[in-house]
C-alpha positions as a Python dict, from the first residue, in 0.01 Angstrom:
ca = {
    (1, 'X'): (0, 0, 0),
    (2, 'X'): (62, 384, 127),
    (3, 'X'): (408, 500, 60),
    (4, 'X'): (626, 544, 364),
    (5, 'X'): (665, 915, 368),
    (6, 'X'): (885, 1174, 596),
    (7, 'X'): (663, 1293, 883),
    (8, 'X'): (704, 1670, 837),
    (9, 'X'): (492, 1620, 496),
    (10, 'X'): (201, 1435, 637),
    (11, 'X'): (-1, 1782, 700),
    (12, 'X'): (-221, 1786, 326),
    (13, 'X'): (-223, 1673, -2),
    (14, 'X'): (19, 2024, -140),
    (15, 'X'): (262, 1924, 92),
    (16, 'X'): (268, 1527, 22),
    (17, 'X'): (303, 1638, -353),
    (18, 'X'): (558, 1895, -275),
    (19, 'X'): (729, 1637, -58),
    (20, 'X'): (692, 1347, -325),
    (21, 'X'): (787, 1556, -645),
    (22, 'X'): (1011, 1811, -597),
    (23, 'X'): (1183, 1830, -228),
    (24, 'X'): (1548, 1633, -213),
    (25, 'X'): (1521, 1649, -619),
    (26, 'X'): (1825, 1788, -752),
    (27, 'X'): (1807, 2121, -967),
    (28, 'X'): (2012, 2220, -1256),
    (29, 'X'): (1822, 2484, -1378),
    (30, 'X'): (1921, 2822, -1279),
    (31, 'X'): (1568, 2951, -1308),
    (32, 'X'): (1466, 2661, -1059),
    (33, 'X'): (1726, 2744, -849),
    (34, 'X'): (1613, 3141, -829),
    (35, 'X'): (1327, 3011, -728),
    (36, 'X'): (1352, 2848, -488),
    (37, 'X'): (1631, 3103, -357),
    (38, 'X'): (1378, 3386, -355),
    (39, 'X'): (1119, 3132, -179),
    (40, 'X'): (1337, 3011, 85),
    (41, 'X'): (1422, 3407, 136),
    (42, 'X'): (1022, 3482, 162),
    (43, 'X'): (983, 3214, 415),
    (44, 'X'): (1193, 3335, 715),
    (45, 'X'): (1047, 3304, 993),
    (46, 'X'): (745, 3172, 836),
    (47, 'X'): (614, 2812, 782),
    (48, 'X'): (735, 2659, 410),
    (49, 'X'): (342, 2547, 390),
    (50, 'X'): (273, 2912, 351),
    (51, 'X'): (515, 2974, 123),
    (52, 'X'): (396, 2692, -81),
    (53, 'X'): (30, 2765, -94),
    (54, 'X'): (130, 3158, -187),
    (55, 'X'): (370, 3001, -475),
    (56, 'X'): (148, 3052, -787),
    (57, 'X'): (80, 3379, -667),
    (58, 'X'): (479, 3438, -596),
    (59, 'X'): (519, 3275, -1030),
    (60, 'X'): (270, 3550, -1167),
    (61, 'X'): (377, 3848, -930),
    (62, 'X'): (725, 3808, -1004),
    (63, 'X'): (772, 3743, -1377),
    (64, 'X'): (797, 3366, -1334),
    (65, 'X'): (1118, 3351, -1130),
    (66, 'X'): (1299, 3519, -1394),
    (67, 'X'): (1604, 3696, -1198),
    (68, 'X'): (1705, 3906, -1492),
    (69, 'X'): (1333, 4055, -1518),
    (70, 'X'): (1317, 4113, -1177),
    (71, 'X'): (1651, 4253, -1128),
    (72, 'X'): (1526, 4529, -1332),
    (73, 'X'): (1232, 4666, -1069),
    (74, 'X'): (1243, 4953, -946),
    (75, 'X'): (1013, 5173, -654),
    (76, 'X'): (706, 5184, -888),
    (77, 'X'): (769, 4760, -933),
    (78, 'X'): (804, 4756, -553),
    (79, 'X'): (510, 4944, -428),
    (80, 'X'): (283, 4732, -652),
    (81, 'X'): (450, 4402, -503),
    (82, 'X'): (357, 4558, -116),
    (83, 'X'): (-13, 4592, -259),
    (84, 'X'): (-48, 4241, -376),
    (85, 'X'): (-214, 4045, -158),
    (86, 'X'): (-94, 3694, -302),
    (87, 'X'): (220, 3687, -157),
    (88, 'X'): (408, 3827, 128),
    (89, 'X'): (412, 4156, 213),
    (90, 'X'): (715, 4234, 370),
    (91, 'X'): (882, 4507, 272),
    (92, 'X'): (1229, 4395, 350),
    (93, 'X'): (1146, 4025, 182),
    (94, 'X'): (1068, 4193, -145),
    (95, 'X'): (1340, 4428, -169),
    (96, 'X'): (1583, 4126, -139),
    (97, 'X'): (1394, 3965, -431),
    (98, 'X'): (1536, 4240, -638),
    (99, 'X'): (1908, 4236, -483),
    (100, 'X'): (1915, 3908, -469),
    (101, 'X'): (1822, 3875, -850),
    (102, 'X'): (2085, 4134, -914),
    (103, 'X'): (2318, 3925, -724),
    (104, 'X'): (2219, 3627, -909),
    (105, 'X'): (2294, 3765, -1230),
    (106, 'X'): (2606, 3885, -1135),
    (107, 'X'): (2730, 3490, -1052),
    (108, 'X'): (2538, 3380, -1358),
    (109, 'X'): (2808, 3638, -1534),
    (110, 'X'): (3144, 3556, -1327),
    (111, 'X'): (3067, 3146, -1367),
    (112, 'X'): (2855, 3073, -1648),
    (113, 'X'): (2575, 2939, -1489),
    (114, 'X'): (2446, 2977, -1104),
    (115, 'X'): (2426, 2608, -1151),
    (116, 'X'): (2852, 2593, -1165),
    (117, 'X'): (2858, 2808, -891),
    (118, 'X'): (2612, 2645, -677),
    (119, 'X'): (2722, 2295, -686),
    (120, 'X'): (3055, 2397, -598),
    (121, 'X'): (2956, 2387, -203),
    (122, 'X'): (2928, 2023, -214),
    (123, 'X'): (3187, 1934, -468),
    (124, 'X'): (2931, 1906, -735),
    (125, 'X'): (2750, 1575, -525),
    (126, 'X'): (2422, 1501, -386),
    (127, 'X'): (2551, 1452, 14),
    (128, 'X'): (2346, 1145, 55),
    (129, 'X'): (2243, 1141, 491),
    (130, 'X'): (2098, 800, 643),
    (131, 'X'): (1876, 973, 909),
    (132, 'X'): (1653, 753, 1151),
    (133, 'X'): (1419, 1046, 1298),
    (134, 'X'): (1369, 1454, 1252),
    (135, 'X'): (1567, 1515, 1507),
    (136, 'X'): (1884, 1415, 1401),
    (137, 'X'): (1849, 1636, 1063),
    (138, 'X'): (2072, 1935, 1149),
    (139, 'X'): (1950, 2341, 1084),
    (140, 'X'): (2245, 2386, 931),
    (141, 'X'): (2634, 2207, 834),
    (142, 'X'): (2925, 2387, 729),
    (143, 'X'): (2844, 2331, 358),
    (144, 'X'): (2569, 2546, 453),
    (145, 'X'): (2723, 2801, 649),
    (146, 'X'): (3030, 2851, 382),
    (147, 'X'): (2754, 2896, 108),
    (148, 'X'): (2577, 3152, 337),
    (149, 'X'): (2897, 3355, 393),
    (150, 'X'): (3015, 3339, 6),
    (151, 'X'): (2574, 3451, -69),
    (152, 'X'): (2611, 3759, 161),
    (153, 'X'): (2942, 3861, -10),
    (154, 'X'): (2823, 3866, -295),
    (155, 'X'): (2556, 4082, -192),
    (156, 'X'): (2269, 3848, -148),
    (157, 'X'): (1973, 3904, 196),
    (158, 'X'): (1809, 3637, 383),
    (159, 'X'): (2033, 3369, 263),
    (160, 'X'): (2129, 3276, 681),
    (161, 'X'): (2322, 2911, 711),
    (162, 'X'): (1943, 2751, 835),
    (163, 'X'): (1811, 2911, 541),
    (164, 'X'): (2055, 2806, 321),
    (165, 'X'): (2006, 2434, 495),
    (166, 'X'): (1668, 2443, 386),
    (167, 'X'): (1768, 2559, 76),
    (168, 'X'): (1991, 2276, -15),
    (169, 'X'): (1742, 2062, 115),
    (170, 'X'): (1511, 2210, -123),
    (171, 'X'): (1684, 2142, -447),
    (172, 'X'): (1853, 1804, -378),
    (173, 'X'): (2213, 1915, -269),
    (174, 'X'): (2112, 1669, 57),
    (175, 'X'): (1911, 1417, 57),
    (176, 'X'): (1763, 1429, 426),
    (177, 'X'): (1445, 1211, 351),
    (178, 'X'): (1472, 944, 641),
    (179, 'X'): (1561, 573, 591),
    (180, 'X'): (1209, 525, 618),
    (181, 'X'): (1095, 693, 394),
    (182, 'X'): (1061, 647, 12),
    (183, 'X'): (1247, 866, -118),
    (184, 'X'): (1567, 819, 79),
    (185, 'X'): (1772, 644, -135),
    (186, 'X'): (1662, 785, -492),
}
């Protein structure tokens, strides 16, 4: 029998994988979580499928997520990423890459881990939701919005309280698979 899945994943087989492997999965690993910070920040305004079928390209172009190595670019760095065809070219999007991995480094430094600091907008929990349909997921909550306004003082870009949503979303911070759905209660 076919697993009951969320709708919004129904569109190929990268997506059902993404969907059934990774998405509402918690994260602990501050590498995972730069990750999927600096993907979220690529998609705006963009479809997550595209982000997702340019995310091998995204793991070799940008030292594999690492935020310390990629803190480190400079112009030369930069210009190369623009040139790469793999991934997103937007010149704003990549220059946040690189403040936002300085940023990221920074919180690694003031509280251990970005895994402390994280966690900390939901009291360290997974906020477990019992949604019916799609449209009764919100774009954003106020866990959300306070992490947004605590990113951008610390000097992070594209980190918005929809894209922070998504984010938590993302890594298991909310679990917004639908009742329906098999994942919704794992």
């Amino acid at each position: 029998m076919e697993k009951k899945r969320c709708p919004w994943c129904e569109v190929d087989d990268l997506y059902r994988a993404y969907h059934d492997e990774e998405w509402g999965v918690p994260v602990y690993e501050d590498r995972k979580w730069f990750e999927f910070l600096m993907l979220e920040g690529a998609q705006a305004g963009l479809s997550w499928h595209t982000v997702l079928r340019k995310r091998e390209n995204y793991r070799i172009a940008f030292n594999d997520f690492d935020p310390i190595k990629i803190a480190q670019y400079g112009d030369d760095k930069i210009q190369q990423l623009l040139a790469n065809t793999g991934i997103i070219r937007n010149k704003l999007k990549i220059q946040s890459a690189v403040k936002n991995a300085r940023a990221f480094v920074k919180i690694q430094e003031d509280f251990g881990s970005f895994n402390d600091y994280i966690w900390g907008f939901t009291d360290h929990q997974v906020i477990q939701n019992d949604w019916s349909t799609m449209t009764q997921v919100p774009v954003q909550t106020k866990e959300a919005e306070a992490m947004s306004k605590d990113l951008k003082k610390r000097g992070f870009n594209f980190v918005g309280p929809t894209i922070c949503y998504a984010f938590m979303q993302a890594t298991g911070m909310v679990n917004d698979h639908l009742k329906e759905c098999w994942k919704s209660k794992i």
